[in-house]
C-alpha positions as a printed NumPy array, in Angstrom:
array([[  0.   ,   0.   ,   0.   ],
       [  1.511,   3.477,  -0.668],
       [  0.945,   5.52 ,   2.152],
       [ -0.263,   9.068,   1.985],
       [  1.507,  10.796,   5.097],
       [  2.335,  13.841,   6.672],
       [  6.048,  15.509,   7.951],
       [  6.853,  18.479,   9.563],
       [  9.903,  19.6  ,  10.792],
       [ 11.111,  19.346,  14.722],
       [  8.813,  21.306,  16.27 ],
       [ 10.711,  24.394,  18.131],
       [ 10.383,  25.097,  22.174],
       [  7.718,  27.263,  23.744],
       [  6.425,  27.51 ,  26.887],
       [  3.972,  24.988,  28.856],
       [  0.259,  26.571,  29.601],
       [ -0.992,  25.488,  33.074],
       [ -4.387,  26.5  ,  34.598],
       [ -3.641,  28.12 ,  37.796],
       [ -3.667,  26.221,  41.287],
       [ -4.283,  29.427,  43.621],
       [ -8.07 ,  27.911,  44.094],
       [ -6.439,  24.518,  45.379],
       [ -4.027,  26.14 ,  47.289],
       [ -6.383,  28.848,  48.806],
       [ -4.444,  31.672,  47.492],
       [ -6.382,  34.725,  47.326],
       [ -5.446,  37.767,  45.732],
       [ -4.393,  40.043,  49.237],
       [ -4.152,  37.498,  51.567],
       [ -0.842,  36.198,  50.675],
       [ -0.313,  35.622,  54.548],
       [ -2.962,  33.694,  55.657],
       [ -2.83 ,  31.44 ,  52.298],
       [  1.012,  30.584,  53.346],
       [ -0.164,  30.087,  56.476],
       [ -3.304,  28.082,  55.536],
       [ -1.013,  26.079,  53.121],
       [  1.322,  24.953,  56.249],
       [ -1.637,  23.962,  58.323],
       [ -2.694,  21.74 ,  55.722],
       [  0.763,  19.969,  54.272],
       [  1.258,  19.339,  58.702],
       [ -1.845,  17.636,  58.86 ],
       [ -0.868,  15.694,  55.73 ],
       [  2.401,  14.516,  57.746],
       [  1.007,  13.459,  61.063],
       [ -1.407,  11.242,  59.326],
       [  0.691,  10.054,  56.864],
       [  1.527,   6.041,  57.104],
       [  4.638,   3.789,  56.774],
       [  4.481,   2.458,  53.488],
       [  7.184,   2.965,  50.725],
       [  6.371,   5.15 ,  47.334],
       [  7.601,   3.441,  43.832],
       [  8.221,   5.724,  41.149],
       [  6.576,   4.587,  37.679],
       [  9.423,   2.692,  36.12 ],
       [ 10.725,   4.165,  32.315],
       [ 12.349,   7.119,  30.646],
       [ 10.064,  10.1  ,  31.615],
       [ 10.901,  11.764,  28.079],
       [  9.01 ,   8.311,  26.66 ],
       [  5.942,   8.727,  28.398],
       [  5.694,  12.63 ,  27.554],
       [  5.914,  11.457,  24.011],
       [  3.793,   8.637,  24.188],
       [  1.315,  11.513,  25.485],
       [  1.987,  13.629,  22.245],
       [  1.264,  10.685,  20.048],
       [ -2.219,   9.77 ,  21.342],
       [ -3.122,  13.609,  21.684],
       [ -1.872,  14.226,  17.702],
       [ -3.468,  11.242,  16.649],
       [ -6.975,  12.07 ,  18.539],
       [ -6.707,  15.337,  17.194],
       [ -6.299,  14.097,  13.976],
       [ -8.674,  11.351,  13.649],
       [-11.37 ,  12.178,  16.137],
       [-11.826,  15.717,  16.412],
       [-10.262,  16.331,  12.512],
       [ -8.189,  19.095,  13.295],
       [ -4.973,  20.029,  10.862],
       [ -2.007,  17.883,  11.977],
       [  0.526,  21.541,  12.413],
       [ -2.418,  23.339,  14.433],
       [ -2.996,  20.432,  16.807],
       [  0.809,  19.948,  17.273],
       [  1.406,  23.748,  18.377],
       [ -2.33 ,  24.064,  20.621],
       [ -3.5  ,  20.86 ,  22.071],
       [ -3.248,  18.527,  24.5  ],
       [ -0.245,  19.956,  26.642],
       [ -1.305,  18.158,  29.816],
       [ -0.118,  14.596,  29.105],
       [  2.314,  15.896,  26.183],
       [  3.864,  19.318,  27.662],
       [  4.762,  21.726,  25.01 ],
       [  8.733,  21.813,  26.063],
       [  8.919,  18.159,  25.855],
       [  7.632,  18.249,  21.754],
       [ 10.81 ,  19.826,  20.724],
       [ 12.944,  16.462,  21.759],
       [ 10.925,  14.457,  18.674],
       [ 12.825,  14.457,  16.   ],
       [ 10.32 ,  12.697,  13.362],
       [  6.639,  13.005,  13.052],
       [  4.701,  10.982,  10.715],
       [  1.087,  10.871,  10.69 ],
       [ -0.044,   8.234,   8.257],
       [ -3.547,   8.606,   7.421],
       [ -4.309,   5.265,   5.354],
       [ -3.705,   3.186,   8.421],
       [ -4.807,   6.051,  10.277],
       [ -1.407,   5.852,  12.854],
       [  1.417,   8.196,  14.44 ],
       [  4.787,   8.014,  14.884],
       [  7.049,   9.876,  16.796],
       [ 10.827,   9.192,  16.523],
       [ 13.265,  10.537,  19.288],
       [ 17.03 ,  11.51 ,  19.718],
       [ 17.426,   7.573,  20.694],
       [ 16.129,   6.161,  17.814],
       [ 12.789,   5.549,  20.419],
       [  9.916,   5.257,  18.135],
       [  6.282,   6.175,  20.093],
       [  2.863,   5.273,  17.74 ],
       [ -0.344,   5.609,  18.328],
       [ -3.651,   4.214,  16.362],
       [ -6.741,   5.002,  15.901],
       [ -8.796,   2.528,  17.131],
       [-12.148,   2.777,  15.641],
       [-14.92 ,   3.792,  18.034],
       [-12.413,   4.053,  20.668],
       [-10.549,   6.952,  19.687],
       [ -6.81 ,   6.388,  19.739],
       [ -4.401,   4.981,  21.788],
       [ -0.819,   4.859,  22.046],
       [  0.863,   1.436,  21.651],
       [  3.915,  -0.465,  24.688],
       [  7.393,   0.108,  22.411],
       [  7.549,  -2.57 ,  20.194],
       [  3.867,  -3.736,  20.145],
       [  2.418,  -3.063,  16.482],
       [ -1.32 ,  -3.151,  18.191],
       [ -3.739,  -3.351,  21.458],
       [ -4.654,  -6.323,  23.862],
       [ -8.425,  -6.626,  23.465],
       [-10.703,  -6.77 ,  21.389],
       [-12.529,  -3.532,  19.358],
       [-16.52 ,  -3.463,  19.869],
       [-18.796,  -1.422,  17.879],
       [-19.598,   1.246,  19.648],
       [-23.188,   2.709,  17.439],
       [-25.584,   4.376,  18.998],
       [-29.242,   2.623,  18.965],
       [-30.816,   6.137,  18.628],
       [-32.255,   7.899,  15.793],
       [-30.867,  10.253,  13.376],
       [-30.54 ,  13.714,  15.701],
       [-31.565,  15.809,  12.746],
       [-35.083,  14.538,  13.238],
       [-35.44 ,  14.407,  16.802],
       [-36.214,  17.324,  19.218],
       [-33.698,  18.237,  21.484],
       [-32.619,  17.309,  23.735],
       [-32.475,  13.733,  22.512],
       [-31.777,  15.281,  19.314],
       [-30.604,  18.982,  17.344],
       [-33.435,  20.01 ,  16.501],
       [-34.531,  23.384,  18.756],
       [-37.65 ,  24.478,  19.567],
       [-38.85 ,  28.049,  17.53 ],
       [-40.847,  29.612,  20.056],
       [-39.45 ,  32.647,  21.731],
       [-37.17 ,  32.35 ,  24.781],
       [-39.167,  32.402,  28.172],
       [-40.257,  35.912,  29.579],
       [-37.651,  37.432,  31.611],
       [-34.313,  36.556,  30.102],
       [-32.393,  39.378,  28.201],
       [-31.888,  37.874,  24.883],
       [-29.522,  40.709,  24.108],
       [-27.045,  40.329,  27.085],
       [-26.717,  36.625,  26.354],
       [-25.793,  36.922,  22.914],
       [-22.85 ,  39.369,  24.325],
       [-22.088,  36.611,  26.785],
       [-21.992,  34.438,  24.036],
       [-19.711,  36.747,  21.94 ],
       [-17.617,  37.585,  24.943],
       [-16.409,  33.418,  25.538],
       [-14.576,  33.923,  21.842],
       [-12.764,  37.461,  22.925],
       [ -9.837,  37.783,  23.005],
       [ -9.159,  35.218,  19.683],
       [ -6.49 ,  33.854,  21.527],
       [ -8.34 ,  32.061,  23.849],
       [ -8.967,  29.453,  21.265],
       [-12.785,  28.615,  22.604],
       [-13.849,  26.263,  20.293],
       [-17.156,  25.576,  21.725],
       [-19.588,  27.481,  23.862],
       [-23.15 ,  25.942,  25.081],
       [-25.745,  28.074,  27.205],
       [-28.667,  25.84 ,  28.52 ],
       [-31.791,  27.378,  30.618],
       [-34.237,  24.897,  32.389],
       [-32.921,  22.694,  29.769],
       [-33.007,  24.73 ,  26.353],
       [-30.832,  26.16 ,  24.862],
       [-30.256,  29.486,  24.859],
       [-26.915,  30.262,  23.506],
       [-24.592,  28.543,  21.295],
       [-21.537,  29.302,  19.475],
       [-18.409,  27.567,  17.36 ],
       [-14.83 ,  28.424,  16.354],
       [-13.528,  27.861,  12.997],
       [-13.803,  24.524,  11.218],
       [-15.958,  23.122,  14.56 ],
       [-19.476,  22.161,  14.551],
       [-22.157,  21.031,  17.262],
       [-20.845,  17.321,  16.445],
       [-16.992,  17.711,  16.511],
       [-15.647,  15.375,  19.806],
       [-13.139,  17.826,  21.472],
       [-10.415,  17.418,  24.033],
       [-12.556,  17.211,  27.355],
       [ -9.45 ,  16.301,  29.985],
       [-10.589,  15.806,  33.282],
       [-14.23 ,  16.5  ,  32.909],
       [-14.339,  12.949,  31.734],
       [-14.085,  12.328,  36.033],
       [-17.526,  13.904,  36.419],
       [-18.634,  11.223,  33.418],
       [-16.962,   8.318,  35.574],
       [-18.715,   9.506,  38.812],
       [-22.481,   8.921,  36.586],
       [-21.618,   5.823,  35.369],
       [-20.691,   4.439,  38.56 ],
       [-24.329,   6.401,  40.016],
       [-25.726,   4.827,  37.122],
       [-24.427,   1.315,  38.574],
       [-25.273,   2.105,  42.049],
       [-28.996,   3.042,  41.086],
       [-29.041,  -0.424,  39.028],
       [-28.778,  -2.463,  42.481],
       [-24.519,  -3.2  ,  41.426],
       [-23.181,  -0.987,  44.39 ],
       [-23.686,   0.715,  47.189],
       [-22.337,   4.226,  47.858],
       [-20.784,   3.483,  51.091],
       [-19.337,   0.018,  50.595],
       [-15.9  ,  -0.538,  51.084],
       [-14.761,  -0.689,  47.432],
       [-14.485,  -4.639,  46.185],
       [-10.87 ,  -4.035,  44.695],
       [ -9.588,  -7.533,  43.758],
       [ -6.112,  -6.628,  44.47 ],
       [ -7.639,  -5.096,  48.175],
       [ -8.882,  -8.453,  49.349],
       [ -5.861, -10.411,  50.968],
       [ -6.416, -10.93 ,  54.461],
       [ -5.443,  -7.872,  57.019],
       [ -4.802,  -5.389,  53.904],
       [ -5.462,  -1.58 ,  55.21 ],
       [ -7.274,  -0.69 ,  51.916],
       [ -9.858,  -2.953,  52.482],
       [-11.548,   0.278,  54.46 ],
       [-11.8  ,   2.333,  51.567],
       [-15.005,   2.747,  50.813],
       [-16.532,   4.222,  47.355],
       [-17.681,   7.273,  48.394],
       [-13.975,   7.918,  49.493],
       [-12.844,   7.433,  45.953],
       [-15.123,   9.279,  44.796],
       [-14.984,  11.968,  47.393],
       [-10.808,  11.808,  45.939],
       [-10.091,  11.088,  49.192],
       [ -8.623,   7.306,  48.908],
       [ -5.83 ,   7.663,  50.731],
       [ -3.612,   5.67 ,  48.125],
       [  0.334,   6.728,  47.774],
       [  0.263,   7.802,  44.276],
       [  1.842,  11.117,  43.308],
       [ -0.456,  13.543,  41.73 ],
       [  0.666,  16.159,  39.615],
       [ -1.744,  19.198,  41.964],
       [ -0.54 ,  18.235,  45.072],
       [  0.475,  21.081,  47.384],
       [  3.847,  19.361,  48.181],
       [  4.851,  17.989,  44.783],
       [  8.681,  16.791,  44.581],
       [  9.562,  16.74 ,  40.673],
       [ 12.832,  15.369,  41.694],
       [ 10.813,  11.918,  42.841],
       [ 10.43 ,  10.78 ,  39.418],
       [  7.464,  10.838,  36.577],
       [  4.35 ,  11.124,  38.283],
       [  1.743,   8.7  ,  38.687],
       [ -1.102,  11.27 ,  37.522],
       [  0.453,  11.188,  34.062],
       [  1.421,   7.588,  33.849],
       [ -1.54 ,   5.997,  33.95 ],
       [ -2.316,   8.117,  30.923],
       [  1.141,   7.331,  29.258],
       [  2.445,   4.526,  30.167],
       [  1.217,   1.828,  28.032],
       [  0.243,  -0.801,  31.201],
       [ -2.722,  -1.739,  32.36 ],
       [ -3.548,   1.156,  34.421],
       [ -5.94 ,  -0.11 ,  36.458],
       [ -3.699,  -2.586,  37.784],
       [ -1.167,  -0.035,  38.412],
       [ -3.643,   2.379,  40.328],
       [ -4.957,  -0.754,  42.499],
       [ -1.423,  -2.073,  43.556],
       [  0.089,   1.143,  44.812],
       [  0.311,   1.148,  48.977],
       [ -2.349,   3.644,  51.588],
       [ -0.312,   7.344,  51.864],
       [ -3.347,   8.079,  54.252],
       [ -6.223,   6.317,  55.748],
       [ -9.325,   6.653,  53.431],
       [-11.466,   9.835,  54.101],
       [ -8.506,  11.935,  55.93 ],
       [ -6.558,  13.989,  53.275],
       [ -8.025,  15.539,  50.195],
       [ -6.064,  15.042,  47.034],
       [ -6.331,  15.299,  43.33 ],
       [ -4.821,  12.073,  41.92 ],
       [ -5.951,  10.148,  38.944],
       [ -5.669,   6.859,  40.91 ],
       [ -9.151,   7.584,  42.202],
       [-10.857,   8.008,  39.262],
       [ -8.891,   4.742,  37.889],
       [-10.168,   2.767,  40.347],
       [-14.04 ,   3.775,  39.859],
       [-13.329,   3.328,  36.712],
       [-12.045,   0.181,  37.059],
       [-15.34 ,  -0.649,  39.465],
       [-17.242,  -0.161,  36.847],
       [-15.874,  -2.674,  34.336],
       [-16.076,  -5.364,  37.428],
       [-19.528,  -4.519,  38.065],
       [-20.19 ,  -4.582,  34.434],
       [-18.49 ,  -7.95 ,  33.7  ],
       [-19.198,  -9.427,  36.807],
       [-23.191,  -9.533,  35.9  ],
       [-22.244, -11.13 ,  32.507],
       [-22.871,  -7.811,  30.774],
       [-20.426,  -6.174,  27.743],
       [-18.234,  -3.774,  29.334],
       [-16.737,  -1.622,  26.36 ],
       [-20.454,  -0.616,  25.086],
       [-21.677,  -0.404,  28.75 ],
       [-21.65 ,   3.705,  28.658],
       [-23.699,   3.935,  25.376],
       [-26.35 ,   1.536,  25.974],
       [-26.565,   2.274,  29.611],
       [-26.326,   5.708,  29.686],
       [-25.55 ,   7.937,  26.485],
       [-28.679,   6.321,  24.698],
       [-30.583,   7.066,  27.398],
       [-30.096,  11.158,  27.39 ],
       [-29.502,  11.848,  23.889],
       [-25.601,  11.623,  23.409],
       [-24.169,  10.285,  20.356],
       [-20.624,  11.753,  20.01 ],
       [-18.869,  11.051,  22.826],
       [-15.226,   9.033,  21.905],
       [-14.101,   7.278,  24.868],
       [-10.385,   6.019,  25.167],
       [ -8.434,   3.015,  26.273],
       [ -5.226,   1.852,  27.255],
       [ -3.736,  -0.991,  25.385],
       [ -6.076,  -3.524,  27.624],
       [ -9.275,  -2.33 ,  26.863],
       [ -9.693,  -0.088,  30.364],
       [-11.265,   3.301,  29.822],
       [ -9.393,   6.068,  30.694],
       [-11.964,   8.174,  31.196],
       [ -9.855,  10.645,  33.772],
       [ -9.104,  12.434,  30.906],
       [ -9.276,  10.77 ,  28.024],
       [-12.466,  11.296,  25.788],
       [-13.42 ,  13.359,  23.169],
       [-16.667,  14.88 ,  22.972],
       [-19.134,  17.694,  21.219],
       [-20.339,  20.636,  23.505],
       [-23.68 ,  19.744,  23.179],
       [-23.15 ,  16.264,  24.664],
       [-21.372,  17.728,  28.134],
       [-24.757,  20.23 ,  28.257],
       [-26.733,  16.722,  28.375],
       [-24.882,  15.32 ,  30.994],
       [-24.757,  18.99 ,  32.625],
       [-28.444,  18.761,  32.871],
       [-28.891,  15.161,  34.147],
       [-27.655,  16.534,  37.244],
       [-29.603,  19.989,  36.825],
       [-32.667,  17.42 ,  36.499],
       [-31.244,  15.373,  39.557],
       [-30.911,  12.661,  38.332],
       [-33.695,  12.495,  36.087],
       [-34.327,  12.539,  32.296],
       [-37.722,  12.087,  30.751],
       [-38.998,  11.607,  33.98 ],
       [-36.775,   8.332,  34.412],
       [-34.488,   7.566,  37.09 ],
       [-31.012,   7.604,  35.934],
       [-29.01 ,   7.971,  39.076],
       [-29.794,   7.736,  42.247],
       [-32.118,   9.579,  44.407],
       [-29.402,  11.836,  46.314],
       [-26.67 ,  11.245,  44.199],
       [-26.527,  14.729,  42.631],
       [-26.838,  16.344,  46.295],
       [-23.577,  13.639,  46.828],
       [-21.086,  14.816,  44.201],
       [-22.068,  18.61 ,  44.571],
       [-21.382,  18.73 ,  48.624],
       [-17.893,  19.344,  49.841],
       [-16.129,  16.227,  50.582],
       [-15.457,  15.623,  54.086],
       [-11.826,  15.34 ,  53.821],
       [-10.998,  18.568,  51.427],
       [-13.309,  20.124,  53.878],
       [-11.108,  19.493,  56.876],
       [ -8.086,  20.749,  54.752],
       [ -9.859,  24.154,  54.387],
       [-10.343,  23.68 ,  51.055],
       [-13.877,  23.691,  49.849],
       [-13.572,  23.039,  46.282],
       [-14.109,  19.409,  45.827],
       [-17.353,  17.241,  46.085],
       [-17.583,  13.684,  44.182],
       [-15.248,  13.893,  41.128],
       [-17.131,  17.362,  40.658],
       [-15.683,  20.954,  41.417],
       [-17.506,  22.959,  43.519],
       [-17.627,  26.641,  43.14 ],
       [-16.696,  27.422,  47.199],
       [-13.787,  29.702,  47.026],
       [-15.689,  31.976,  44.091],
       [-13.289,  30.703,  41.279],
       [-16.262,  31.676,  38.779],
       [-18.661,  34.885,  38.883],
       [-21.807,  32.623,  39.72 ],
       [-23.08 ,  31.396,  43.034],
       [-20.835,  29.596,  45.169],
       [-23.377,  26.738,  45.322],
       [-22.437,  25.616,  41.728],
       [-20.402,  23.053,  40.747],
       [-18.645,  21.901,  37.809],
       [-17.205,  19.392,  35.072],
       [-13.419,  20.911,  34.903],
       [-10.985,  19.525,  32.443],
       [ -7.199,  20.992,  31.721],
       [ -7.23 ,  23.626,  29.123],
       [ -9.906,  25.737,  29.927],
       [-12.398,  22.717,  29.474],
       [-15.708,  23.406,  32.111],
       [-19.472,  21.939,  32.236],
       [-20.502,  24.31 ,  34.606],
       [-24.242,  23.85 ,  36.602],
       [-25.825,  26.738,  38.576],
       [-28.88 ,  25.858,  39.912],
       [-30.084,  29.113,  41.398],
       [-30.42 ,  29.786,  37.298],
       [-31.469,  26.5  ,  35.752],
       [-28.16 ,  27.138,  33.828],
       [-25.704,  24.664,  32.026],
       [-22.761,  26.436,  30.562],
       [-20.25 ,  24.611,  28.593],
       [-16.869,  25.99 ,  27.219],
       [-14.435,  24.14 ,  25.435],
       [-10.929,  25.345,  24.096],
       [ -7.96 ,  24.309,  22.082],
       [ -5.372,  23.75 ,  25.175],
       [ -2.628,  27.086,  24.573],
       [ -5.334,  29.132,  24.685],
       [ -6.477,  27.988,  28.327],
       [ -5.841,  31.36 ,  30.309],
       [ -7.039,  33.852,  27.949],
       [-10.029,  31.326,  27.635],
       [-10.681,  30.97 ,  31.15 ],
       [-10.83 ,  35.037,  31.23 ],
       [-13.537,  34.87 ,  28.486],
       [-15.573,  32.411,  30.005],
       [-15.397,  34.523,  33.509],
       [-16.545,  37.498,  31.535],
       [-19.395,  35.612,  29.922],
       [-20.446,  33.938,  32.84 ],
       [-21.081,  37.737,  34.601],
       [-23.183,  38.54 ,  31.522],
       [-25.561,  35.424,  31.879],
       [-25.774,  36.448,  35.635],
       [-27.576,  39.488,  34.231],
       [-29.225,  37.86 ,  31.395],
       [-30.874,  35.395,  33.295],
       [-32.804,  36.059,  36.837],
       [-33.055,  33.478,  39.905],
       [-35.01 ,  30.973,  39.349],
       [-38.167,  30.889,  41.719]])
């Protein structure tokens, strides 16, 4: 077969975008004192209840795994979202491929017959990764010309969208917006998420009381293109464990039936779901947000269950208690791993299909039909951060938990379960930190312009599903990842406009 590909030259340094950490830390503009001394108070409770147990750095060359992270976020952005090859290169994706670390590939070749990267480096290293049909893409172990398992088809059972009312489908309703919202101040909110250009919003989604009410695209997107989500792909893992919990498979407060957890006299067997999911597990496991990070310690964990080609959730489920469960508050992808990883045992463990689990158990039910989730190479979803999906489909899942829980008037999750992931976790709560519920933000320290009583989808980049219920509002932003802070300043100022747009709901 001749191969039609594409080359470009070694791509020159620049400068790694990170969203700011003053919210986790408790910085506030003024109070410089107090934060420091807040910060102490916090990283001192940390030590006296920290636990005997040894840490062990992810093994392999660090400058690997940031690679294999370009691969998979080039070929994703190639394949699945359809952006140009150069543009995705220089704009997305920085969080498991930094910018800095681009400049050491010396060879990129993205072959679009079989639909593959590959990344060559200084030591003749090559990194690929493939698209993998309805599973997006995935970045291959060295060596290994494909993945472990087993591709499903992944179609949704629903109906053409262009013919269906939305929300289970695109088509709006005509009559005028309700009485009482200013039709004119959202369309400048609306305008105001793309200013300046170089934020790089590529998607902006205004919902009230479940219609939309504002919607806007950057160049070459649509309402159907699957974009980089990130993180916000934590708040999808939290439903579709709430979606197993309301189908009789779990209880919220069990202690979580981790294979690996069940040897006799093993600590971890008092970890209970809701302290995952509250990202309060406990587990040693070095996160790339925590207050006390050590680079010199290694590759972190966070990242290499997104890079390094193993079977993450075997990785997340062997590493040793830092903490006992429900004492420190910490942002680590091992949490999310693990519920993830819950849910393909609960899945598989009633005889069920676990790969086609989220479509037919939950995306089919609310209308979404363009949501790409990823893999690693054994068939686990690594859906802390790695999915693709269209604006429209995060405002669906944004107003599932608007509804509580509800759709249609059916039960999706359970009873409470909305009230669960949008309280402060008990453990985040006792480091002074009230920003954290169940694998949703919450809006405590006044991060956006809305009530603090909202909470949030948040992915890296500038990605947010944001729900205010004093409003009825869903608001979704997504962004190409350089443009993250001038993004997150847009969606601030558009977010104050819809607070005058729209009045408190009754």
């Amino acid at each position: 077969m001749t191969h039609r590909t594409v080359r470009f030259a070694r791509i020159a340094g620049g400068c790694l975008v990170l969203a700011s950490l003053s919210a986790w830390h408790g910085v506030v503009a003024g109070e410089a004192q107090p934060a420091q001394e807040a910060r102490e108070a916090m990283l001192a409770r940390a030590e006296a209840a920290e636990l005997d147990t040894e840490y062990v750095p992810p093994p392999g060359d660090p400058l690997w795994h940031h690679t294999s992270g370009f691969a998979k976020t080039l070929c994703s952005a190639v394949f699945v979202t359809g952006l140009d090859a150069d543009f995705a290169a220089e704009n997305v994706g920085f969080f498991s491929a930094p910018y800095e670390h681009r400049a050491h590939v010396t060879a990129v070749e993205v072959d679009r017959d079989q639909r593959q990267v590959h990344l060559t480096l200084p030591d003749g290293v090559v990194r690929t990764a493939k698209f993998n049909g309805d599973h997006g893409c995935v970045t291959l172990p060295i060596g290994a010309d494909d993945v472990f398992f087993d591709p499903v088809d992944i179609t949704s059972a629903l109906p053409d969208p262009s013919t269906q009312p939305w929300p289970m489908g695109d088509v709006l309703p005509e009559e005028p917006l309700p009485a009482g919202i200013d039709t004119e101040k959202v369309a400048q909110a609306v305008a105001a998420a793309f200013e300046p250009a170089e934020g790089l919003t590529a998607a902006f989604v205004v919902t009230y009381k479940g219609r939309i009410i504002g919607e806007r695209y950057g160049d070459g997107i649509t309402m159907h293109t699957p974009l980089e989500s990130w993180s916000m792909g934590k708040s999808l893992t939290a439903t579709l464990m709430g979606v197993l919990i309301e189908q009789g498979v779990y209880d919220l407060w069990q202690p979580a039936p981790v294979p690996e957890w069940q040897t006799d006299g093993d600590p971890r067997q008092a970890i209970r779901i809701a302290d995952i999911l509250h990202m309060s597990s406990g587990l040693r496991f070095r996160g790339v947000a925590d207050p006390d990070l050590d680079p010199s310690l290694g590759y972190p964990d966070h990242l290499y269950v997104y890079t390094g080609t193993v079977n993450s959730f075997e990785w997340a489920a062997t590493r040793p208690q830092q903490w006992p469960p429900n004492t420190i508050g910490r942002y680590r992808n091992s949490d999310p791993v693990l519920i993830n990883y819950l849910v393909r045992l609960g899945v598989e463990g009633r005889g069920d299909e676990y790969l086609s689990f989220p479509q037919r158990a939950l995306f089919d039910r609310i209308g979404i039909r363009g949501m790409v989730l990823e893999t690693d190479p054994y068939g686990n979803y690594l859906l802390q951060g790695y999915e693709l999906a269209p604006a429209r489909d995060w405002a669906r899942l944004g107003n599932l938990y608007l509804q509580d829980g509800v759709w249609l008037g059916e039960r999706i999750l359970p009873e409470g379960y909305t009230e669960f992931v949008s309280t402060l976790a008990p453990a985040w709560k006792a480091d002074g930190r009230p920003i954290y519920g169940g694998f949703f933000w919450i809006n405590g320290t006044g991060s956006f312009p809305v009530p603090p009583e909202a909470y949030y989808m948040a992915g890296a980049g500038g990605q947010t599903t944001l729900i205010i219920p004093s409003h009825d509002l869903v608001v979704v932003r997504q962004g190409h990842y350089s443009g993250a802070r001038a993004g997150g300043r847009a969606l601030r100022n558009a977010l104050a406009l819809l607070m005058e747009a729209v009045p408190p709901s009754d």
